[in-house]
PyMOL commands that place a pseudoatom at each C-alpha (Angstrom):
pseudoatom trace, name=CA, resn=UNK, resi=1, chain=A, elem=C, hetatm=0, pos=[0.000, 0.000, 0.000]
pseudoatom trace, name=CA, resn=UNK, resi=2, chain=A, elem=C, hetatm=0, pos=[2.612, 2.531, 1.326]
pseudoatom trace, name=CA, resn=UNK, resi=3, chain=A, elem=C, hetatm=0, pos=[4.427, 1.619, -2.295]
pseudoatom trace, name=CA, resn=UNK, resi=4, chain=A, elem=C, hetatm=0, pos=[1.719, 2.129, -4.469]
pseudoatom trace, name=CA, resn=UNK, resi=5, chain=A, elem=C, hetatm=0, pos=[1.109, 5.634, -2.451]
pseudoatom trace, name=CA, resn=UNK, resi=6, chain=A, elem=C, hetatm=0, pos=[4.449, 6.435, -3.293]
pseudoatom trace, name=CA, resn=UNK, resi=7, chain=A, elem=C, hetatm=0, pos=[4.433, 5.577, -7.113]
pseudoatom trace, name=CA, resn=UNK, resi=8, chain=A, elem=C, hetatm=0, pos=[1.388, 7.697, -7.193]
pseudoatom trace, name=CA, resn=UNK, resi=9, chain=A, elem=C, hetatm=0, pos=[2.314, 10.308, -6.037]
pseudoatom trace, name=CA, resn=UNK, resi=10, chain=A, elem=C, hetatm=0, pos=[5.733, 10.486, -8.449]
pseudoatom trace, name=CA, resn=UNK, resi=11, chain=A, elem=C, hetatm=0, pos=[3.441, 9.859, -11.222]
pseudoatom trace, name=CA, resn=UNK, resi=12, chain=A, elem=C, hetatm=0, pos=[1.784, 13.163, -10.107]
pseudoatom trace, name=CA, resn=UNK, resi=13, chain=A, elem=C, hetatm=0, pos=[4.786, 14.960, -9.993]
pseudoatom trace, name=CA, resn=UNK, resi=14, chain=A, elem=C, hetatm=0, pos=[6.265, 13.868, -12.513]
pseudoatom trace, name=CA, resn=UNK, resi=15, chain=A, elem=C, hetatm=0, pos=[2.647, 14.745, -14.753]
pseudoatom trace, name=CA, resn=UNK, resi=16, chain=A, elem=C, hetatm=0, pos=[3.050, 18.160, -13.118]
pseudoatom trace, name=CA, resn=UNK, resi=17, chain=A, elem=C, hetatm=0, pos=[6.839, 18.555, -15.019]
pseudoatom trace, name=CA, resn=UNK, resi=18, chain=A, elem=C, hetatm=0, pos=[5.390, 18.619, -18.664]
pseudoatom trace, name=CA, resn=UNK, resi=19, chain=A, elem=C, hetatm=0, pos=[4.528, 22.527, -18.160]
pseudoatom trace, name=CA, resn=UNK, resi=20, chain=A, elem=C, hetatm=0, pos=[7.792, 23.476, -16.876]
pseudoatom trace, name=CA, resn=UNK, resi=21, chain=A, elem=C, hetatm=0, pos=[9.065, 22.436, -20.888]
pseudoatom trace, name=CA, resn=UNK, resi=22, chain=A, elem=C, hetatm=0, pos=[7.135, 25.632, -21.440]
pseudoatom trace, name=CA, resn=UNK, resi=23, chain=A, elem=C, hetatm=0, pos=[9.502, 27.992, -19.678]
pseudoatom trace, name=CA, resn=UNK, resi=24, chain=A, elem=C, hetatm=0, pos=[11.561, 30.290, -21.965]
pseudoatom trace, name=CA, resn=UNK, resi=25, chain=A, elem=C, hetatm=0, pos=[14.970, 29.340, -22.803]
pseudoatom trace, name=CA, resn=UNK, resi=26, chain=A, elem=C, hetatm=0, pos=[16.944, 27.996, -25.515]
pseudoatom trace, name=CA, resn=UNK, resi=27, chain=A, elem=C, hetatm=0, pos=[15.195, 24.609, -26.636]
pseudoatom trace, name=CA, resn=UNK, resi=28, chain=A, elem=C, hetatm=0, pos=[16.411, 21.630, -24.603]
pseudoatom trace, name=CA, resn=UNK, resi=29, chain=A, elem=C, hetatm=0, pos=[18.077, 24.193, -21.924]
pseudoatom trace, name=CA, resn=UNK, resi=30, chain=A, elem=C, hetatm=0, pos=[15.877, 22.420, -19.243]
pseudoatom trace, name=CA, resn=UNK, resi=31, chain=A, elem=C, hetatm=0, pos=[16.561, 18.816, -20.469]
pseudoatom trace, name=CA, resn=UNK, resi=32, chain=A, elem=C, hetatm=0, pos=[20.141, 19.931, -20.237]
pseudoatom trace, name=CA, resn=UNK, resi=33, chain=A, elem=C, hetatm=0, pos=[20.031, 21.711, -16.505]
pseudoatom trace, name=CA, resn=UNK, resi=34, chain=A, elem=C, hetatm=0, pos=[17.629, 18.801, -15.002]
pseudoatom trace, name=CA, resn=UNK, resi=35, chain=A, elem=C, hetatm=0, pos=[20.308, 15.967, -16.455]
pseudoatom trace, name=CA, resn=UNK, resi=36, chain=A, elem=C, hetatm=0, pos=[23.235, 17.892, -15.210]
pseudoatom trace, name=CA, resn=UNK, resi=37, chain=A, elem=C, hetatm=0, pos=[21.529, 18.368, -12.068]
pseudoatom trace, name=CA, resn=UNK, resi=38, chain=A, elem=C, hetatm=0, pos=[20.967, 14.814, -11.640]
pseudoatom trace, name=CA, resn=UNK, resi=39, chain=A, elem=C, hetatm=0, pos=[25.098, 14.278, -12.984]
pseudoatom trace, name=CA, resn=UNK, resi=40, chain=A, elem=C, hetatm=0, pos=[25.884, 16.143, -10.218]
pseudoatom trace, name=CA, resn=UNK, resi=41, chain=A, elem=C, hetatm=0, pos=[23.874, 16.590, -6.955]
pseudoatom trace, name=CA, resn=UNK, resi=42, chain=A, elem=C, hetatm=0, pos=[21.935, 13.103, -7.135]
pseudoatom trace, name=CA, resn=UNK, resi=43, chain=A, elem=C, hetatm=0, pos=[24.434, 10.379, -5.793]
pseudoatom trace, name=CA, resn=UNK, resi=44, chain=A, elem=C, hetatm=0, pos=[24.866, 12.379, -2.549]
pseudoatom trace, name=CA, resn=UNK, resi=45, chain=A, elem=C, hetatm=0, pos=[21.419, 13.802, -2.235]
pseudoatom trace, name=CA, resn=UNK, resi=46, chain=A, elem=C, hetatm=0, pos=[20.198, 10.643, -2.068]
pseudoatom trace, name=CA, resn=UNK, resi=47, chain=A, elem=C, hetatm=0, pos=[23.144, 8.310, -1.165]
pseudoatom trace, name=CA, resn=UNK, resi=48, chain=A, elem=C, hetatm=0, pos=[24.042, 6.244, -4.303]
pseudoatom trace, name=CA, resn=UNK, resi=49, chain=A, elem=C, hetatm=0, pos=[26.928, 5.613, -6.078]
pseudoatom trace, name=CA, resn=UNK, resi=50, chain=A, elem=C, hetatm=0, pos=[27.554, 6.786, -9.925]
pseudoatom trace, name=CA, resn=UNK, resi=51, chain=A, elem=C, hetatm=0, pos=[26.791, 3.430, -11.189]
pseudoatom trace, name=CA, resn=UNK, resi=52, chain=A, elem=C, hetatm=0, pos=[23.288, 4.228, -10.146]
pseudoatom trace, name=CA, resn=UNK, resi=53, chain=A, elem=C, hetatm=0, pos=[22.864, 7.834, -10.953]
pseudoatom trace, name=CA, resn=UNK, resi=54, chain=A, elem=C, hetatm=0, pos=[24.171, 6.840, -14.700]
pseudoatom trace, name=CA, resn=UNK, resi=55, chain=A, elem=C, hetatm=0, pos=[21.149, 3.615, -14.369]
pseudoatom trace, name=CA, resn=UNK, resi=56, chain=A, elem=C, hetatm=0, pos=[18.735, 6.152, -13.558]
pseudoatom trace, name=CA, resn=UNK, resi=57, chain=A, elem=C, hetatm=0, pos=[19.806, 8.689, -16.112]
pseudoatom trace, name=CA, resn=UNK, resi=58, chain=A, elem=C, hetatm=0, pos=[19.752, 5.818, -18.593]
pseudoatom trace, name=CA, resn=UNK, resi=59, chain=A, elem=C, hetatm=0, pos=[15.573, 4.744, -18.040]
pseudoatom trace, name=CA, resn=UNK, resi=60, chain=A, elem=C, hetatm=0, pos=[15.010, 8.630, -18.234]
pseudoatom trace, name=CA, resn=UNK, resi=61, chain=A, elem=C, hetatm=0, pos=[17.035, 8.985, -21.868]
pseudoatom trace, name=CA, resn=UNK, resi=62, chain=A, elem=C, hetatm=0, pos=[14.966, 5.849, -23.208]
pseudoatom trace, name=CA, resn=UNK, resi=63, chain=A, elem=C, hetatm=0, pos=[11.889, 6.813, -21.953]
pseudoatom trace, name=CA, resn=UNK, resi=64, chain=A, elem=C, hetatm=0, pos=[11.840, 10.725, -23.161]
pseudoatom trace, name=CA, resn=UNK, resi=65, chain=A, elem=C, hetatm=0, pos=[11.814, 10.042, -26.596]
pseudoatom trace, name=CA, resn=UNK, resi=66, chain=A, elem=C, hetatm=0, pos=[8.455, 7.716, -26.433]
pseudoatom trace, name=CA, resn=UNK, resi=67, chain=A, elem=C, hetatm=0, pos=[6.950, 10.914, -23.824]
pseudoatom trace, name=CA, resn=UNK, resi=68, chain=A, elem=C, hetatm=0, pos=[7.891, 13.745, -26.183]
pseudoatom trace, name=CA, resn=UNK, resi=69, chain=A, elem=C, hetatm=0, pos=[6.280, 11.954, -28.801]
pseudoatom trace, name=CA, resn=UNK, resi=70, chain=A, elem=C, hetatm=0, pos=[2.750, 11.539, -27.133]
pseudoatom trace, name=CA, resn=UNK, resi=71, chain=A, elem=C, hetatm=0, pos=[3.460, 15.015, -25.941]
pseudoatom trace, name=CA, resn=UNK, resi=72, chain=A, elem=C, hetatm=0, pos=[3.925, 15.751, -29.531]
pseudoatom trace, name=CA, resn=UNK, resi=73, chain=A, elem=C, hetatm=0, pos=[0.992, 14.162, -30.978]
pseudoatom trace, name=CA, resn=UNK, resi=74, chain=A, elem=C, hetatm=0, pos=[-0.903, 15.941, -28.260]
pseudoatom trace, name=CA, resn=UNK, resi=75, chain=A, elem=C, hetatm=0, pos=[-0.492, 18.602, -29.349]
pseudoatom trace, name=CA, resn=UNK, resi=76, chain=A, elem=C, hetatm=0, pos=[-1.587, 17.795, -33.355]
pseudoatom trace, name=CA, resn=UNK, resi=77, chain=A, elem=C, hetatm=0, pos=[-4.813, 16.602, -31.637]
pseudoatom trace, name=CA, resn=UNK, resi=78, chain=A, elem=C, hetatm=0, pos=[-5.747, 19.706, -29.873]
pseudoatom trace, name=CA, resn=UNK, resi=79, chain=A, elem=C, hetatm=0, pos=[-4.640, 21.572, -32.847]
pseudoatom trace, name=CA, resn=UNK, resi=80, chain=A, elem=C, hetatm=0, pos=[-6.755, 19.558, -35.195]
pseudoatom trace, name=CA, resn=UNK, resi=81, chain=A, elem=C, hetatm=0, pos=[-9.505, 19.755, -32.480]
pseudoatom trace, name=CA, resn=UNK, resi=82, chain=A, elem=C, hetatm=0, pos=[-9.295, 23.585, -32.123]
pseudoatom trace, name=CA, resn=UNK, resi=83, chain=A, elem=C, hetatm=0, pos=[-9.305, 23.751, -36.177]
pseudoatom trace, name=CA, resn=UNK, resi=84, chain=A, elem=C, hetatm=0, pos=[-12.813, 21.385, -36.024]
pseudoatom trace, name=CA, resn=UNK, resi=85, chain=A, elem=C, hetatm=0, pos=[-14.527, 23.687, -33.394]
pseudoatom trace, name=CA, resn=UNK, resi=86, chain=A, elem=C, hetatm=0, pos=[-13.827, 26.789, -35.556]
pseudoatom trace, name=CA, resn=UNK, resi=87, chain=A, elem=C, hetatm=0, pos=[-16.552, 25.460, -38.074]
pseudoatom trace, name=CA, resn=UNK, resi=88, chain=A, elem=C, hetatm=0, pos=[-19.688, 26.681, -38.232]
pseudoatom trace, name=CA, resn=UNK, resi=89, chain=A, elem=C, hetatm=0, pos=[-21.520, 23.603, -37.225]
pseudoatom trace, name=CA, resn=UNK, resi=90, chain=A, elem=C, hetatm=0, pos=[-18.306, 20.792, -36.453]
pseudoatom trace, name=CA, resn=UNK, resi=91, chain=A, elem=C, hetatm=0, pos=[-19.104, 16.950, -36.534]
pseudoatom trace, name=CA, resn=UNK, resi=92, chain=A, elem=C, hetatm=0, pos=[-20.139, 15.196, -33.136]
pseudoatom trace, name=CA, resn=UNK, resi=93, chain=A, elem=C, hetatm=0, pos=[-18.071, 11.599, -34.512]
pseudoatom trace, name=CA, resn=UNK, resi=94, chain=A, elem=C, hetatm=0, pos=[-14.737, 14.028, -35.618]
pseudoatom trace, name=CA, resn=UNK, resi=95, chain=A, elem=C, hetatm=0, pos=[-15.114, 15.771, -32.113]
pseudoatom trace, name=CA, resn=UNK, resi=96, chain=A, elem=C, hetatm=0, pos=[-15.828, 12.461, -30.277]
pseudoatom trace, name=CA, resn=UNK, resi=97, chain=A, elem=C, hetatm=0, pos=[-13.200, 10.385, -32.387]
pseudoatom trace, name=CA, resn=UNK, resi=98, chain=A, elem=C, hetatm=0, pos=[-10.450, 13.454, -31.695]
pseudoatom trace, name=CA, resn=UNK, resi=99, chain=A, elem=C, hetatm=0, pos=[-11.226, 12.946, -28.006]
pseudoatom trace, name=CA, resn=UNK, resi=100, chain=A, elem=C, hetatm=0, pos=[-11.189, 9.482, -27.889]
pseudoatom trace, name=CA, resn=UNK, resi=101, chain=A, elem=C, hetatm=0, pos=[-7.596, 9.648, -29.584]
pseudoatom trace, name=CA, resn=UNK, resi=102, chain=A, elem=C, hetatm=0, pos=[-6.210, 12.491, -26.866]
pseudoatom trace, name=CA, resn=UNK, resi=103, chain=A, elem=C, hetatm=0, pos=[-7.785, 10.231, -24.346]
pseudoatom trace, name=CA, resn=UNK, resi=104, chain=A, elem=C, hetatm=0, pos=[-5.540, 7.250, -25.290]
pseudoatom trace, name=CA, resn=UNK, resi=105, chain=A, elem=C, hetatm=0, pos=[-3.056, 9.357, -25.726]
pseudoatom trace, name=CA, resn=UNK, resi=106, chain=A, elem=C, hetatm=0, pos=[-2.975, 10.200, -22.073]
pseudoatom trace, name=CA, resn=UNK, resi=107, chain=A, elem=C, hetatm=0, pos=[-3.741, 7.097, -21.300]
pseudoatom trace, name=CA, resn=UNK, resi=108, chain=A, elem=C, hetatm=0, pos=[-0.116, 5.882, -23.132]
pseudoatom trace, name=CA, resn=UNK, resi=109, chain=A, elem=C, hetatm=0, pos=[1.055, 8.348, -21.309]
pseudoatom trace, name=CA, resn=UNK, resi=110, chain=A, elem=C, hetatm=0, pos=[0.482, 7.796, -17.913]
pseudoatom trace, name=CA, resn=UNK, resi=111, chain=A, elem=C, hetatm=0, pos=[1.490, 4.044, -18.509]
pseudoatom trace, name=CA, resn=UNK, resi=112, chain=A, elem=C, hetatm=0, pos=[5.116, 5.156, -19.659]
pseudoatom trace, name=CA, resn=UNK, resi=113, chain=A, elem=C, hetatm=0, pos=[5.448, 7.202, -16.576]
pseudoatom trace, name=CA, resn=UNK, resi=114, chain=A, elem=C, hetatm=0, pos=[4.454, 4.241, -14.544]
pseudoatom trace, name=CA, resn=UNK, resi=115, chain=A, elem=C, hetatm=0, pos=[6.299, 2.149, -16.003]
pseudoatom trace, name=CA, resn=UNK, resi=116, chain=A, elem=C, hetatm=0, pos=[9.593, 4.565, -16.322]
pseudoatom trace, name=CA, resn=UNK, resi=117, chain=A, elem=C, hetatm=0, pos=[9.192, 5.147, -12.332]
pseudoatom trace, name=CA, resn=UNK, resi=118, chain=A, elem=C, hetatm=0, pos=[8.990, 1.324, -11.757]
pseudoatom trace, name=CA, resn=UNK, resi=119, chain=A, elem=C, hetatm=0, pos=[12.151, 0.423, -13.190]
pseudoatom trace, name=CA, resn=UNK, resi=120, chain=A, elem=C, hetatm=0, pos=[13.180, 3.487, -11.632]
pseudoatom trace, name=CA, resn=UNK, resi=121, chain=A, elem=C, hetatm=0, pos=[12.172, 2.683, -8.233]
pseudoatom trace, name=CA, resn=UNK, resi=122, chain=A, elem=C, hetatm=0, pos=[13.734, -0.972, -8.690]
pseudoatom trace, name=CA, resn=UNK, resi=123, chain=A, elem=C, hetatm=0, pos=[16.854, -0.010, -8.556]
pseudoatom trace, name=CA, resn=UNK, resi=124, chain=A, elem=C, hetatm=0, pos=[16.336, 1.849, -5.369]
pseudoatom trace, name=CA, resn=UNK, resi=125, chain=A, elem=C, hetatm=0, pos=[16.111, 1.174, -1.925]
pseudoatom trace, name=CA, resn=UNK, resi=126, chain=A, elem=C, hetatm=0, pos=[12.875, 2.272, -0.179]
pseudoatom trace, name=CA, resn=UNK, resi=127, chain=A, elem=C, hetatm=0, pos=[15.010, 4.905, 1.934]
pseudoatom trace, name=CA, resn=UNK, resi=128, chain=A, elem=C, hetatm=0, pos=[16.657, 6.043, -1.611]
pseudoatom trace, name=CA, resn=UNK, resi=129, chain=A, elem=C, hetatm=0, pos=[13.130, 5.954, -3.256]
pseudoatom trace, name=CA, resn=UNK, resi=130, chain=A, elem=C, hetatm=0, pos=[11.690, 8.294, -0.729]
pseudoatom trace, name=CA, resn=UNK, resi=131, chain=A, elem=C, hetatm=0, pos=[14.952, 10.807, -1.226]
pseudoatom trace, name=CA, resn=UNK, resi=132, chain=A, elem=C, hetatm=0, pos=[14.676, 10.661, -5.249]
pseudoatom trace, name=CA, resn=UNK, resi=133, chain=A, elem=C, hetatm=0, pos=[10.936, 11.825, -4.902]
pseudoatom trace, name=CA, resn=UNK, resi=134, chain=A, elem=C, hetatm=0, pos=[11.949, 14.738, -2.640]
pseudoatom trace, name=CA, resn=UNK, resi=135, chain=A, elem=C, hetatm=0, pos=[15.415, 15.678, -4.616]
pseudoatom trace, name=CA, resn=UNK, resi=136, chain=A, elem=C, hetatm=0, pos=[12.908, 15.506, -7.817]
pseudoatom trace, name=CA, resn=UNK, resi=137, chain=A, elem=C, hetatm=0, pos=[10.557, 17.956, -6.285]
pseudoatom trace, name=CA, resn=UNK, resi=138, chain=A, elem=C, hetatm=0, pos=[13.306, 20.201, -5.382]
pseudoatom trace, name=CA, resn=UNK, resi=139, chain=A, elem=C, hetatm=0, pos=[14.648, 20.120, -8.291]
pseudoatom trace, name=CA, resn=UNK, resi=140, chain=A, elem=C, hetatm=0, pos=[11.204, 20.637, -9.759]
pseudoatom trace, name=CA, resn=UNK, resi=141, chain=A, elem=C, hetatm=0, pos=[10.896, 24.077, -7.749]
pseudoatom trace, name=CA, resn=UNK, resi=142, chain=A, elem=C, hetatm=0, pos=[14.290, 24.995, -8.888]
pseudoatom trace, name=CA, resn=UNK, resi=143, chain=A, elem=C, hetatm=0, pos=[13.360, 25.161, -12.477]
pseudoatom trace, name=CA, resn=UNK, resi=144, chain=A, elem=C, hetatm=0, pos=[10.418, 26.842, -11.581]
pseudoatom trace, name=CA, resn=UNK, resi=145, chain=A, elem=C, hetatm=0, pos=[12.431, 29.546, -9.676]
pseudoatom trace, name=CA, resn=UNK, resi=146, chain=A, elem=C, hetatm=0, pos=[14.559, 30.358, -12.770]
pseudoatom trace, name=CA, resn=UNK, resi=147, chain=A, elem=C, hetatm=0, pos=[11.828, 30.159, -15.096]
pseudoatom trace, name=CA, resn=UNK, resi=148, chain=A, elem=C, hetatm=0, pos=[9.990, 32.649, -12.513]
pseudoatom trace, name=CA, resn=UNK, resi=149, chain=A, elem=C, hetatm=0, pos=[13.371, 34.847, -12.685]
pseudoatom trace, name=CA, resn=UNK, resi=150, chain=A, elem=C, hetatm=0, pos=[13.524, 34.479, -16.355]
pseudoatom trace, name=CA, resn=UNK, resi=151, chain=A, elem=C, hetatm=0, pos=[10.256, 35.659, -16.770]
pseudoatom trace, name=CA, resn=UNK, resi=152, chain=A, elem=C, hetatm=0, pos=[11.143, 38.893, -14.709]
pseudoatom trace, name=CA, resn=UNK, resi=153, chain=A, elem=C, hetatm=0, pos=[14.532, 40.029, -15.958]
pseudoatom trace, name=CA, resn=UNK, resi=154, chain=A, elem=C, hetatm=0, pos=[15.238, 43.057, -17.384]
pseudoatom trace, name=CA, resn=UNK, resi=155, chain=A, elem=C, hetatm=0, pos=[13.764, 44.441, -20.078]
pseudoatom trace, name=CA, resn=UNK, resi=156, chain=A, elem=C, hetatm=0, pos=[10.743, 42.440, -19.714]
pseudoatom trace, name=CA, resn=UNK, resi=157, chain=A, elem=C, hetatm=0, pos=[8.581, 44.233, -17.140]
pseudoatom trace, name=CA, resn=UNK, resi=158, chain=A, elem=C, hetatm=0, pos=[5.411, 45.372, -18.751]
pseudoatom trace, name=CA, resn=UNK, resi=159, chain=A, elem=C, hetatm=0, pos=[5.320, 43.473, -21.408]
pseudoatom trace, name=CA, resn=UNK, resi=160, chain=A, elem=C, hetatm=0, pos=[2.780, 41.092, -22.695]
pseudoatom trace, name=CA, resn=UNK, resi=161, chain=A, elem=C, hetatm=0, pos=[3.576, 37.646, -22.111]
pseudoatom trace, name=CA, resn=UNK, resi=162, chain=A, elem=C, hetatm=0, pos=[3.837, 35.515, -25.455]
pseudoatom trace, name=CA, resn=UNK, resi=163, chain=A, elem=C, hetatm=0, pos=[0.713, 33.800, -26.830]
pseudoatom trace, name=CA, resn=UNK, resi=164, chain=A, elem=C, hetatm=0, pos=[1.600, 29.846, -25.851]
pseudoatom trace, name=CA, resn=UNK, resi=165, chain=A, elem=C, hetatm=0, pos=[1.373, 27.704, -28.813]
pseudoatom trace, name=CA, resn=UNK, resi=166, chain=A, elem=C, hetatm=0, pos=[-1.885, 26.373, -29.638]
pseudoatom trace, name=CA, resn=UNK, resi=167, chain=A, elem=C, hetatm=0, pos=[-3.722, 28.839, -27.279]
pseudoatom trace, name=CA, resn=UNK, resi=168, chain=A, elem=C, hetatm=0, pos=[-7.441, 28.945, -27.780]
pseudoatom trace, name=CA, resn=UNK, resi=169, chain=A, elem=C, hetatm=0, pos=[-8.451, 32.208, -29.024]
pseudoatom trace, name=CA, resn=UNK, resi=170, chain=A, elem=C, hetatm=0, pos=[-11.662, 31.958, -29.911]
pseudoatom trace, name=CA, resn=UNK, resi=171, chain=A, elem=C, hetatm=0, pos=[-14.318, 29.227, -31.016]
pseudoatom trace, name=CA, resn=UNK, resi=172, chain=A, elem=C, hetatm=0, pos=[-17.216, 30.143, -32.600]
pseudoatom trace, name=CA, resn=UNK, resi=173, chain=A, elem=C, hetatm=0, pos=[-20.467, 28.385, -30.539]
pseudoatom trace, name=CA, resn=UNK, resi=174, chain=A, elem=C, hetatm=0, pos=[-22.551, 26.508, -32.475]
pseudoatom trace, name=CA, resn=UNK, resi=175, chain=A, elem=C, hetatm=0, pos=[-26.495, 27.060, -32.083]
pseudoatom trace, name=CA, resn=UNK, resi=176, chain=A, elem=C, hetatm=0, pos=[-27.923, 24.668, -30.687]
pseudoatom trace, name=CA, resn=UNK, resi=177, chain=A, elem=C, hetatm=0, pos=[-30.255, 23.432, -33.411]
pseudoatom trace, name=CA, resn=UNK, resi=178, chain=A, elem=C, hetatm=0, pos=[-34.178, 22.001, -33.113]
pseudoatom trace, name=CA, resn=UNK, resi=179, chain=A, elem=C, hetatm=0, pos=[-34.224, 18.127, -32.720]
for i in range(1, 179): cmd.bond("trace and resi %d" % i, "trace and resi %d" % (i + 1))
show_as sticks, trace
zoom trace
């Protein structure tokens, strides 16, 4: 029970990471920061050796690809889902088969991330599992901190933030229409 509490809440977190790959920066700047960050400060923070920082950096390299790519294909849904609702009068079976397909998609998702943070977690000792979650989370406010501090440098006070990528700007409502 206390395990499966555990993995839960690191699949959580780790859910809660995917906005942080929207913080400005040079593309791949965070991948780069959160491995050297794990390099460097993750044998001692949670008392491992290098053989084992280099294991867990190893599940994380094979599993990013297969994320980014649902993450990717995400995306093309909700784009081709925003590009339906714009029509005058959009089809209930493109809508419905659109969300059944980001569905899945989130589905596959989550199952990666469970299954990355098994093999993660097998590697580890309870003790060590219960410091990776917390040395994650720190890390996890770090980035957030910089991004935060990124965000307010100088020479950006005032100004608009960017439109994100596939922001909704407006959908035209359909009437509802007599049965």
């Amino acid at each position: 029970m206390r395990r499966s509490v555990l993995c839960l809440l690191a699949i959580l977190f780790l859910a809660g990471l995917s906005p942080l790959a929207l913080a400005q920066g040079p593309p791949g700047s965070l991948e780069q920061f959160t491995e050297q960050a794990k390099q460097t400060q993750l044998g001692p923070a949670i008392g491992v050796d290098q053989h084992t920082v280099d294991l867990l950096i190893q599940i994380d390299r094979r599993y990013k690809p297969l994320k980014a790519k649902l993450k990717q294909d995400m995306g093309g849904e909700l784009a081709r889902l925003q590009q339906v609702l714009r029509q005058a009068n959009p089809s209930q079976e493109e809508v419905r088969a659109i969300l059944n397909s980001m569905f899945q998609k989130r589905q596959e998702t989550m199952a990666l991330q469970q299954k990355q943070l098994e093999e993660e977690m097998a590697v580890l000792s309870p003790v060590q599992q219960g410091r990776y979650l917390l040395f994650l989370m720190g890390l996890r406010r770090q980035i957030a901190k910089e991004a935060m501090n990124l965000k307010g440098a100088p020479g950006t006070a005032g100004a608009a933030p960017p439109a994100r990528p596939g922001a909704i700007k407006e959908i035209p409502a359909s009437q509802p229409t007599a049965p």
